[in-house]
MIVOKOL-101868 format. One record per residue (C-alpha): y, z, x. Coordinates in nm, 3 decimals. Layout:
<rs>
R    north       up     east
R        Y        Z        X
...
</rs>
This chain:
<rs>
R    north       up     east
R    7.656    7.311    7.541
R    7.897    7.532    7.293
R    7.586    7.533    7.063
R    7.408    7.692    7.319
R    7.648    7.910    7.439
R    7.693    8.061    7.108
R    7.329    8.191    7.090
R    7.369    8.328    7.380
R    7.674    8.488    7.259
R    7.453    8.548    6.875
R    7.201    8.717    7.083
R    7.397    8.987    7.249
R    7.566    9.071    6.953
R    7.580    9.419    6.846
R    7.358    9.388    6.561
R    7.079    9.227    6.790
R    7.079    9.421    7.100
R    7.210    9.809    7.221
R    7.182    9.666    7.560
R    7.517    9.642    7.816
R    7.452    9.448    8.054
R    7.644    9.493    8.393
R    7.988    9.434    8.463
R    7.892    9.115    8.675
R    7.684    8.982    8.433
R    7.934    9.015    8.186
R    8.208    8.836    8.388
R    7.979    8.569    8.509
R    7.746    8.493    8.177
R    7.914    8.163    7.993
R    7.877    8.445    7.678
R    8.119    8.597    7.899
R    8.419    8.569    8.088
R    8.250    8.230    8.217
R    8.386    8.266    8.551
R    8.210    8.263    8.907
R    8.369    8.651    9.100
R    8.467    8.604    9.483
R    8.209    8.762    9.702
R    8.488    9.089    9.756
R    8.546    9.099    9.412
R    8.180    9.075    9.288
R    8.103    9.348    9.602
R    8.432    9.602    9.456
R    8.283    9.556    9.095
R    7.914    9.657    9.187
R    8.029    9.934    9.416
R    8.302   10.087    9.142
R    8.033   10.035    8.864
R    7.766   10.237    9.109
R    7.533    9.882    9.141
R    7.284    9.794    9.379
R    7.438    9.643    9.667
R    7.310    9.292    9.835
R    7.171    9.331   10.175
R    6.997    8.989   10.293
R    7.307    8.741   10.200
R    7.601    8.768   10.484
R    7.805    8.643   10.186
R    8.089    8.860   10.252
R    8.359    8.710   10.517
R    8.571    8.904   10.659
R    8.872    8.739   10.820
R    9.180    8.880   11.018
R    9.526    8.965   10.916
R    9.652    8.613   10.871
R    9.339    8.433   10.743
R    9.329    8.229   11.044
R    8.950    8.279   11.150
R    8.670    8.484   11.019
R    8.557    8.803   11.213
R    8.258    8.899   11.072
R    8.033    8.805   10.798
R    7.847    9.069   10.631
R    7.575    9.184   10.349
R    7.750    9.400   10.088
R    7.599    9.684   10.239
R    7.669    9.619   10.591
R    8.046    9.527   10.457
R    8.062    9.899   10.235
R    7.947   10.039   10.607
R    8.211    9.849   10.818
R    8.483    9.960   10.535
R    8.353   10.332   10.575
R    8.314   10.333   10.967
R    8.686   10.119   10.948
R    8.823   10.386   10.701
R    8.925   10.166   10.428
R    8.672   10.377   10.244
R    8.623   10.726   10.141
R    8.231   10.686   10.086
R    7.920   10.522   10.253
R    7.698   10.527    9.943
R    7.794   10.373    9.599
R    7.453   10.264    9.480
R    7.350   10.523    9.146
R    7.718   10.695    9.160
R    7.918   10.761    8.863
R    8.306   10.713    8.978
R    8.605   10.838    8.743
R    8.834   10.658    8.929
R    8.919   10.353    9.165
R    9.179   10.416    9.442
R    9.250   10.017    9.564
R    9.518    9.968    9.798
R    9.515    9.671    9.859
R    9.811    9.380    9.975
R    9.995    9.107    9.792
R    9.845    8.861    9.633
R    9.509    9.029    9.670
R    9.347    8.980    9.322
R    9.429    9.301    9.203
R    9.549    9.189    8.887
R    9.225    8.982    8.783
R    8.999    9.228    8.878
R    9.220    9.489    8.698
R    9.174    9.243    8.413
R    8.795    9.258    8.418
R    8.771    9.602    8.449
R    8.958    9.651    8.080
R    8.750    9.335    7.946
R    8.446    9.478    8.081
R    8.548    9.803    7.915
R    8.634    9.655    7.565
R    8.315    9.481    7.564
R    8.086    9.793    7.598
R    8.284    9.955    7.348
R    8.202    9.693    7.089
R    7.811    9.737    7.203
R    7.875   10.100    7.082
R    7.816    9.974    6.727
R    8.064   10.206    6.577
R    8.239   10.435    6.859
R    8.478   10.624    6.739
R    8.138   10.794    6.558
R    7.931   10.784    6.904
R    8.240   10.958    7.073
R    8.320   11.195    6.804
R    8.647   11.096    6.658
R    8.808   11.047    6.332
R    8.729   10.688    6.198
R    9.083   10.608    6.159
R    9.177   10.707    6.562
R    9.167   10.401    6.801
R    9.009   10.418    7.142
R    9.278   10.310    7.375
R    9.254   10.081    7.723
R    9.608   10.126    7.907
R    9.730    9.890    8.068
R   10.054   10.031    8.294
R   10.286    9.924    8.561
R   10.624   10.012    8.670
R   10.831    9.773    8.428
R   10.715    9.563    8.121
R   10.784    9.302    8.281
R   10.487    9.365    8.523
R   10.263    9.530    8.289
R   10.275    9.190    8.086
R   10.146    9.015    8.444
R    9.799    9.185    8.371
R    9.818    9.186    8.009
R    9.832    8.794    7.963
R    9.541    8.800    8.230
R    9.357    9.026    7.932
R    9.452    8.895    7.670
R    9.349    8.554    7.827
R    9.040    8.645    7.922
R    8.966    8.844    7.590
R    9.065    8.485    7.375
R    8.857    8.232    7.624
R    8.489    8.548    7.594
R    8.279    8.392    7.309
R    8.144    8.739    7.251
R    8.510    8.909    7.240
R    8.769    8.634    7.101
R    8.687    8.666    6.694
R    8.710    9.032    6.729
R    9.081    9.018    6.797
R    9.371    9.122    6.550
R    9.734    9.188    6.603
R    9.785    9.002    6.886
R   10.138    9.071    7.003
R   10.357    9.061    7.330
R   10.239    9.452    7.414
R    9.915    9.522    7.268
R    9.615    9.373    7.048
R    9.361    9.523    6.856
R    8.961    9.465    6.852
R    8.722    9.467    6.564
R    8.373    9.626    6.623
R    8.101    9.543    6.422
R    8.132    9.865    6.196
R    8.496    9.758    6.168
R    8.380    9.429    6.019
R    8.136    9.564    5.784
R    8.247    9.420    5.439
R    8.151    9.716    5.269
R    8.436    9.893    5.381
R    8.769    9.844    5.098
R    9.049    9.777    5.426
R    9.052    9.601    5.748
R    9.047    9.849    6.086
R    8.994    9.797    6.441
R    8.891   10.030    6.647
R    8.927    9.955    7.009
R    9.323    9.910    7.094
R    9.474    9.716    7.433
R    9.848    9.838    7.501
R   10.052    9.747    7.811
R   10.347    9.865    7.909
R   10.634    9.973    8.213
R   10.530   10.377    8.266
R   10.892   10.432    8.114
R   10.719   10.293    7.815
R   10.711   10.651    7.539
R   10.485   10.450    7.308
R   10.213   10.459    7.595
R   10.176   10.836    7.585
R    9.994   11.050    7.285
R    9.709   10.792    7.289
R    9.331   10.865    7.233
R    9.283   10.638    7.578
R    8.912   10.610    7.774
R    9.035   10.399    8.067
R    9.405   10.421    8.214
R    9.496   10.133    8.447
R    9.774   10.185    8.633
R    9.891    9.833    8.846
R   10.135    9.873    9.121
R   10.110   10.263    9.140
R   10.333   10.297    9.432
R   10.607   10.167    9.295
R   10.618   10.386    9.027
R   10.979   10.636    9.021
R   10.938   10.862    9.244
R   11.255   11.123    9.100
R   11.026   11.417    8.950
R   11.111   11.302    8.660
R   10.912   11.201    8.351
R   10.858   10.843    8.465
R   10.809   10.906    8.821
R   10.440   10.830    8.914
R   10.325   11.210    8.943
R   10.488   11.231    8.561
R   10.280   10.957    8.430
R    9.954   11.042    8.578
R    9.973   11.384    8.451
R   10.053   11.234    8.070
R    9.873   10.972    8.045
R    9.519   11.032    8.214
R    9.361   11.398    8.041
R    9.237   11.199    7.728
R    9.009   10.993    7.969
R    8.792   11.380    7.991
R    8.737   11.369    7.649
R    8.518   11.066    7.720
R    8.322   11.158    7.998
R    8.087   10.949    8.224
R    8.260   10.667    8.008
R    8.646   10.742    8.068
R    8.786   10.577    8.386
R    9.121   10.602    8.618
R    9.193   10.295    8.786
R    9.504   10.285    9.040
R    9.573    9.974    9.193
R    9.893    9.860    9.446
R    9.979    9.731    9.751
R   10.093   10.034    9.954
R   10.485   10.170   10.028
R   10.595   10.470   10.193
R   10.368   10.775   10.270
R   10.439   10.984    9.970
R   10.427   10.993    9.582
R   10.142   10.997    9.361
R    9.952   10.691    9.494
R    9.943   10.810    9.864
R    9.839   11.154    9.766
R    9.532   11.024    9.550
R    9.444   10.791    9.870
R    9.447   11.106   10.074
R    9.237   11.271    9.829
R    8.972   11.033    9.753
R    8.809   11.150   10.104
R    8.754   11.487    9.979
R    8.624   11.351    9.643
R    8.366   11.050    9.725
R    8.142   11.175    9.442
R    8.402   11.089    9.187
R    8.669   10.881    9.308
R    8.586   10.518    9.520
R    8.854   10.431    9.776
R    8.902   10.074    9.895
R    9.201   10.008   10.146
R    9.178    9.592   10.205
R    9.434    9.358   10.342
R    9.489    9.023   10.138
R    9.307    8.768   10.347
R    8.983    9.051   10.327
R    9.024    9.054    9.909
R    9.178    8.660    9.885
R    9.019    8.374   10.126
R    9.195    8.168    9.952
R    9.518    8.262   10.050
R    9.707    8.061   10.304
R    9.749    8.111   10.637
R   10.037    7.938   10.691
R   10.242    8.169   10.457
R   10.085    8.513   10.605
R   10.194    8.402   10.932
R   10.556    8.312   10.815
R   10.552    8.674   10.667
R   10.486    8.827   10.983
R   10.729    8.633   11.137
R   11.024    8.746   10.934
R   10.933    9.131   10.936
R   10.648    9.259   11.084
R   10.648    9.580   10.998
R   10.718    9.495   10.586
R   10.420    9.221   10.629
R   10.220    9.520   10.740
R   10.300    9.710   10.420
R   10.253    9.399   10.159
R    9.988    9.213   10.316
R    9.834    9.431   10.588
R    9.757    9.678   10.281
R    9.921   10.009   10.542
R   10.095   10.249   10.431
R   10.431   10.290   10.576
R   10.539   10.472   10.864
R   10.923   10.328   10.869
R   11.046   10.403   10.486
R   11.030   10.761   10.351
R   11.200   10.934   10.132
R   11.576   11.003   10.258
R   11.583   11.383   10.094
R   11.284   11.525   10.227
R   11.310   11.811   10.059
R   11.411   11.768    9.697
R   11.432   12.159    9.630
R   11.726   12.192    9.905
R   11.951   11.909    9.792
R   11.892   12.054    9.414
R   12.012   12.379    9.536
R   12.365   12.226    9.564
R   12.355   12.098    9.242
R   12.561   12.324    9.008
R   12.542   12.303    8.687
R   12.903   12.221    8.569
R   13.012   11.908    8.490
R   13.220   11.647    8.613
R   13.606   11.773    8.637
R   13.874   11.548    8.473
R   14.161   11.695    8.623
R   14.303   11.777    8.929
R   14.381   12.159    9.047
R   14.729   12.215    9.231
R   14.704   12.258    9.553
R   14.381   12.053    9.619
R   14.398   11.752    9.816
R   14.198   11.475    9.674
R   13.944   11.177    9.808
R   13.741   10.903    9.678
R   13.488   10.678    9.794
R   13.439   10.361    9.626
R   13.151   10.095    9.630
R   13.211    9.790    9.441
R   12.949    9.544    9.265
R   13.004    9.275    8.995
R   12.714    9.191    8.867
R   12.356    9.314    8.923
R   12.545    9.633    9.116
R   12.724    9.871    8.987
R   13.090    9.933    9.071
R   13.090   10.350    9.134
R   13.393   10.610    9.242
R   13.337   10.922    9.304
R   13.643   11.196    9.390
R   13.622   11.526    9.586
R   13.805   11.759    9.786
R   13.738   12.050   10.028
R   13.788   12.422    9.991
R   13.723   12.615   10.297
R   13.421   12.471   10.428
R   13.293   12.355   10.099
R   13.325   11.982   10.001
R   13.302   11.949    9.638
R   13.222   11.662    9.427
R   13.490   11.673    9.125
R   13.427   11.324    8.961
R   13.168   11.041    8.968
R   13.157   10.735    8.740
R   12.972   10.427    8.761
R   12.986   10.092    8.546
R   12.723    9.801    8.500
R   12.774    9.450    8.328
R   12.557    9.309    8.069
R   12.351    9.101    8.363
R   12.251    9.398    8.527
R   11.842    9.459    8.612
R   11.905    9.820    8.469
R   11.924    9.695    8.148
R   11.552    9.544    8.187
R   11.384    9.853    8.129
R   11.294   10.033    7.789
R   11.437   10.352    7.931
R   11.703   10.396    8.255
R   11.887   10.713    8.428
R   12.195   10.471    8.373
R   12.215   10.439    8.045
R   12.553   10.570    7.990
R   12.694   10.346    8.200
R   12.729   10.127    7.945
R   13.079   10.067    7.893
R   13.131    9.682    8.032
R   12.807    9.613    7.954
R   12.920    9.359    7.705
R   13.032    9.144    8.026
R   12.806    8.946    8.177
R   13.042    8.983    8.510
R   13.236    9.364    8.590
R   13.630    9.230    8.591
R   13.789    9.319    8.914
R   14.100    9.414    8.717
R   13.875    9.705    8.469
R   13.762    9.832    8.805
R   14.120    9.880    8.970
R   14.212    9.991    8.599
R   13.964   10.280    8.615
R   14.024   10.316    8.968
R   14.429   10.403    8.878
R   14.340   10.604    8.595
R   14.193   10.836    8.813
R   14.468   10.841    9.012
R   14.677   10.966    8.766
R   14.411   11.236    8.691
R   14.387   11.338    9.033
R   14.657   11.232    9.266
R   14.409   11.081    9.513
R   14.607   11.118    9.854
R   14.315   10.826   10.041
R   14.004   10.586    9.933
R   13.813   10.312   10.095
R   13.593   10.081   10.002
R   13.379    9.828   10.220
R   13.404    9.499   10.275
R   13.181    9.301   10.016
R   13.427    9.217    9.719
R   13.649    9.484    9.859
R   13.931    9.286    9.958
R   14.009    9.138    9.638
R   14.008    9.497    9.478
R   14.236    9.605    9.761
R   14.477    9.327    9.642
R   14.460    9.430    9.295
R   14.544    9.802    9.382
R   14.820    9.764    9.603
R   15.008    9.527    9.315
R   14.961    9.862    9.095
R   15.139   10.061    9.425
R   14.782   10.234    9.512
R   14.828   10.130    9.841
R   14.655   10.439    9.979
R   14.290   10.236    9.909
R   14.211   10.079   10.183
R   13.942    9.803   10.286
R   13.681    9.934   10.548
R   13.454    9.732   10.747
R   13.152    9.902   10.842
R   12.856    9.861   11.105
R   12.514    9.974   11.039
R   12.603   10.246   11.280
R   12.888   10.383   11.077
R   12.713   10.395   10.766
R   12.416   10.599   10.930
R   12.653   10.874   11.065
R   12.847   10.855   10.777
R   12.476   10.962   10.570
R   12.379   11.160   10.919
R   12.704   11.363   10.788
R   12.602   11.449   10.434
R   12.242   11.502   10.495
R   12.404   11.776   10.759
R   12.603   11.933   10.505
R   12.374   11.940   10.228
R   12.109   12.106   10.440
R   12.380   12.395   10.525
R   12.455   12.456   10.137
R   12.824   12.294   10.265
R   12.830   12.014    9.955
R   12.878   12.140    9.549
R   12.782   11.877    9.297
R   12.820   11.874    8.950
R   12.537   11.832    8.729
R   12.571   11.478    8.650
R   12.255   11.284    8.470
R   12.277   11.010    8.709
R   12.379   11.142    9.053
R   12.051   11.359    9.135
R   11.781   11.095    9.044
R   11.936   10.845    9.202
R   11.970   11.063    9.541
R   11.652   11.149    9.498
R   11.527   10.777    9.485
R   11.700   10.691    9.838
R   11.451   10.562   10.084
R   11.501   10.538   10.463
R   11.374   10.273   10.648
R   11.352   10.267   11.039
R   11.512    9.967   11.199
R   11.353    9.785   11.492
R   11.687    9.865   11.671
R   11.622   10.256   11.586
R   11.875   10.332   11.352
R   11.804   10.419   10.986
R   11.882   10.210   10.687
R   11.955   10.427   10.373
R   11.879   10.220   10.068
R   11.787   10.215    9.687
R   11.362   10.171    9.679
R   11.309    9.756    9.666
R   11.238    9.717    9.330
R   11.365    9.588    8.980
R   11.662    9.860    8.843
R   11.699   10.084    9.128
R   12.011   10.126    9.318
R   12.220   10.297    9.541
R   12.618   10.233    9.449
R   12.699   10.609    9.277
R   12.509   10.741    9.625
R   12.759   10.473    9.831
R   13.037   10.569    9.655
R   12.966   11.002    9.696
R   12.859   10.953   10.069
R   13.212   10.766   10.141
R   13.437   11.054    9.979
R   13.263   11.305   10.149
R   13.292   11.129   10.525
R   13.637   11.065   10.423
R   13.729   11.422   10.311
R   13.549   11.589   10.608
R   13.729   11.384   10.853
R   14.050   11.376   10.661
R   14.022   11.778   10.592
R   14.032   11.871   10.934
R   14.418   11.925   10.954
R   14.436   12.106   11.314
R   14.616   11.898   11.578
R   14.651   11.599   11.340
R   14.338   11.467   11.352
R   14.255   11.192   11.101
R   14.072   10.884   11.044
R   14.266   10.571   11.102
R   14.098   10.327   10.735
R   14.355   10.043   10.810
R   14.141    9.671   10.712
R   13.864    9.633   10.902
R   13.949    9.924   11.177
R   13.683   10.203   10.971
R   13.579   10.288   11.330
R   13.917   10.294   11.536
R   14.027   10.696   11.476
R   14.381   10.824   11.592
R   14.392   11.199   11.692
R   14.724   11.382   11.745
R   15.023   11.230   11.863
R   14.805   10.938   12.064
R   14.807   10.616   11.980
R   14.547   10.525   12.195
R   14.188   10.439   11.995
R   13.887   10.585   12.074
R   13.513   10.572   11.860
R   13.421   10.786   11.640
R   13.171   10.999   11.873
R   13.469   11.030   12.122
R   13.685   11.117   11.814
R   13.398   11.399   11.796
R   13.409   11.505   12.099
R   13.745   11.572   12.158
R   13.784   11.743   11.828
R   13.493   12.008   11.963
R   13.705   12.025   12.250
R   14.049   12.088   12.074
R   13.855   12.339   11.766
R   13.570   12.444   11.930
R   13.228   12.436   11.669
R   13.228   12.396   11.339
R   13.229   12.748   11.159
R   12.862   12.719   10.997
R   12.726   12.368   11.159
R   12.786   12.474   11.501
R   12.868   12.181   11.769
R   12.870   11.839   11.567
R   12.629   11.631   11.821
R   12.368   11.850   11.751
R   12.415   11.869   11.413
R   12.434   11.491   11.397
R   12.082   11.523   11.580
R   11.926   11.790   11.317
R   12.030   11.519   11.028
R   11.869   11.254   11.220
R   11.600   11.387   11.312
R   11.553   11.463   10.943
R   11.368   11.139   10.874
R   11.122   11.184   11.165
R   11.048   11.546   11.137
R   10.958   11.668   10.788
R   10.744   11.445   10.565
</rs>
């Protein structure tokens, strides 16, 4: 059999044949990949690649949400025309098309690496059929043509590069073309690369993977770009975030023309950044970009029903995101509009002083290991609250340090522990103090009451241990978004503090409220925004001197507030209340409730 296989593989050698044979040949042929496709991945392959699509074999099942009995079974053109009619696709016709790129949202655990896989082996393979293509394309002789292989960490890049380079090693026709095989990339030998005539080695075709922080990605002479897990790419405007990346990495692919390709693949997340706006676009493109939107069970059958149905069971509306392949409707960005919280950053830095006569706050938020620990300090002049210090410390065992470039990297100074010390953080904590005089702090509950411990011994016994409900954290971030929007909060321009605000996602609770939150993935998070959000409730509430009104932060009483001379408690929206009552409307907010209702309705209203 492996001396028959190796003819096979003799005959379609370069030398012997200009023919390419099609992408499902390739992947099926033993000269090949060897391996038999699924029915949906066989029917995405032919459609992307512009094949003639089966219509006598119902082949094609088509299941329901939890795999647990089959709705239809189609032909592959009846299926394209239920996908088009169903809008999971922008076009009804594939057959004879040329597509630059593949949109495929599609849920967890969907096949979206393997097929991503073929797609670059596929690619490789007709390179090598070029004979010599760096000459058929035009380019120098000594200029790779580069597949790119990108996700949003190396550590998930490296899922579909070992699926490459595995398939790559196990193709008769590709595996003694390989050189350089290392961790990120490998090179591949055509047949004018192996000529002996020539005095050194060279390879032209290159395969490099990497996270899309990755710089060694960009600059690259690249025909196909395949981006895995688009959504979750940073969404900060910043170089990395996914708008960034697709702008940097994909213009090469023109030089190439019919032959260059864009592939984004991911399960779907909240309805913006770059992967959302390409599947919104693709309908107003279907002569150059092919659209698939497909749940897991519709791209897996194999998957089990069992575990979809436990998914649903724990969150419905997250199983709809992962494995019903929707976009969602309950997490969006928390800063709707970047260009209005970026108007209140100033660009001054951080102050390390205090100035007489300023009355000083700071909110804390404490982590140990994978969190940061993060203060930040402010006070209030006139109606202004401004943000004076911020500082924020990761250990050693942190996820941050994961990726080859991070917004925190100059948080670096315990990151020789593998663990923060409680006593470094109530260290930094009183060194502030002395700075600034801090007249009140509070910190929550998780690890807080050990820190409280720690700073009362050191006579700071104005930080105090707060335990708050969800509710009090979403009017305590109702508060700021209010008095960002009215130009009422000054920041400094600090190189952590505006991505990371900018990277806040808010998700919409079954119970209604709003859960502000770091995005769910690997080296995001949330504790500088924790820590700036408590100051500012605390200064706001603290600042209003009139009648005596202050916030009572005693243990776990964050929601019991004192006003004047009464001892009596009442909640916080009574607290509100009566000071509207006592002080009539705030001097550029106007009355709080319906300021509180502008903020919330923040999240709902602009998109």
């Amino acid at each position: 059999m492996a001396d028959e296989i190796q003819q096979l593989t003799n005959l379609f050698m370069s030398g012997n044949t200009q023919d390419v044979v099609d992408v499902v040949t390739f992947v099926e042929s033993p000269w090949g990949l060897g391996f038999k496709l699924l029915p949906n991945q066989r029917f995405l392959l032919k459609a992307y690649y512009g094949l003639p699509l089966n219509d006598k074999d119902k082949d094609i099942d088509v299941p329901d949400l939890v795999n647990d009995k089959i709705l239809y079974k189609f032909t592959e053109k009846e299926f394209l025309k239920w996908l088009y009619d169903e809008g999971r696709c922008n076009t009804d016709i594939t057959e004879g098309k040329y597509f630059h790129e593949l949109v495929w949202v599609a849920g967890r655990r969907g096949t979206k690496s393997i097929c991503a896989a073929i797609i670059s082996t596929y690619e490789m393979y007709k390179l090598i059929k070029r004979g010599d293509p760096s000459k058929y394309y035009g380019f120098p002789p000594d200029v790779p043509i580069t597949i790119l292989n990108v996700a949003p960490t190396d550590e998930q890049a490296s899922i579909v590069y070992s699926l490459i380079c595995s398939q790559a090693l196990n193709c008769p026709y590709l595996k003694n073309r390989i050189v350089n095989n290392t961790l990120r990339y490998f090179n591949m030998q055509t047949d004018s690369d192996r000529d002996n005539s020539l005095r050194r080695k060279r390879a032209s075709i290159a395969s490099i993977s990497g996270g899309c922080s990755s710089n060694s990605l960009r600059g690259h002479n690249t025909i196909v770009v395949i981006m895995d897990e688009f959504a979750f790419f940073i969404n900060n405007d910043g170089r990395f975030s996914g708008d960034s990346v697709y702008r940097a990495l994909t213009p090469s692919v023109a030089d190439f023309q019919r032959d260059g390709r864009i592939v984004t693949i991911s399960s779907p997340w909240r309805k913006d950044g770059k992967f959302y706006e390409r599947y919104q676009q693709s309908f107003e493109e279907q002569d150059t970009t092919l659209m698939f939107k497909m749940y897991s069970a519709m791209c897996n059958p194999k998957i089990d029903s069992t575990f979809l149905k436990a998914e649903r069971r724990r969150d419905r509306s997250n199983f709809l995101c992962e494995f019903g392949a929707e976009f969602s409707d309950s997490v969006v960005a928390w800063i709707d509009d970047p260009d209005e919280f970026k108007s209140c950053v100033k660009q001054r830095s951080c102050v390390s002083m205090a100035v007489p006569g300023n009355t000083y706050y700071a909110g804390v938020d404490v982590g140990l290991k994978n969190d940061a620990s993060a203060v930040a300090v402010v006070h209030k002049e006139g109606n202004t609250i401004f943000i004076d210090h911020v500082d924020l410390w990761f250990s050693g065992s942190s996820d941050v340090w994961e990726k080859e470039t991070t917004i925190y990297e100059g948080c670096r100074k315990y990151a020789d522990n593998d663990i923060l010390r409680m006593t470094d953080i109530a260290n930094e904590i009183a060194l502030l103090h002395r700075k600034f005089g801090i007249k009140e702090g509070f910190f929550d509950q998780y690890q807080g009451y050990s820190l409280a411990e720690l700073l009362h011994n050191l006579g700071l016994k104005q930080f105090e241990v707060v335990s708050l409900s969800e509710r009090e954290i979403e009017e305590m971030f109702d508060l700021f978004k209010t008095l960002y929007t009215e130009k009422l909060l000054d920041f400094p321009n600090h190189p952590v503090l505006l991505s990371e605000m900018l990277l806040l996602e808010g998700e919409k609770k079954s119970n209604g409220r709003i859960k502000v939150r770091a995005p769910n993935r690997s080296g995001a998070h949330d504790d500088l925004a924790d820590a700036i959000v408590r100051a500012v409730w605390l200064c706001y509430n603290k600042g209003h001197k009139q009648g005596g009104n202050v916030t009572s932060l005693v243990g776990g009483g964050g929601n019991i507030i004192t006003t004047g001379g009464d001892s009596h408690n009442v909640s916080y929206n009574g607290h509100m209340m009566h000071k509207q009552k006592l002080h009539g409307e705030h001097p550029r907010l106007g009355p709080l409730r319906a300021s509180r209702n502008r903020a919330l309705s923040g999240l709902s209203g602009r998109r």
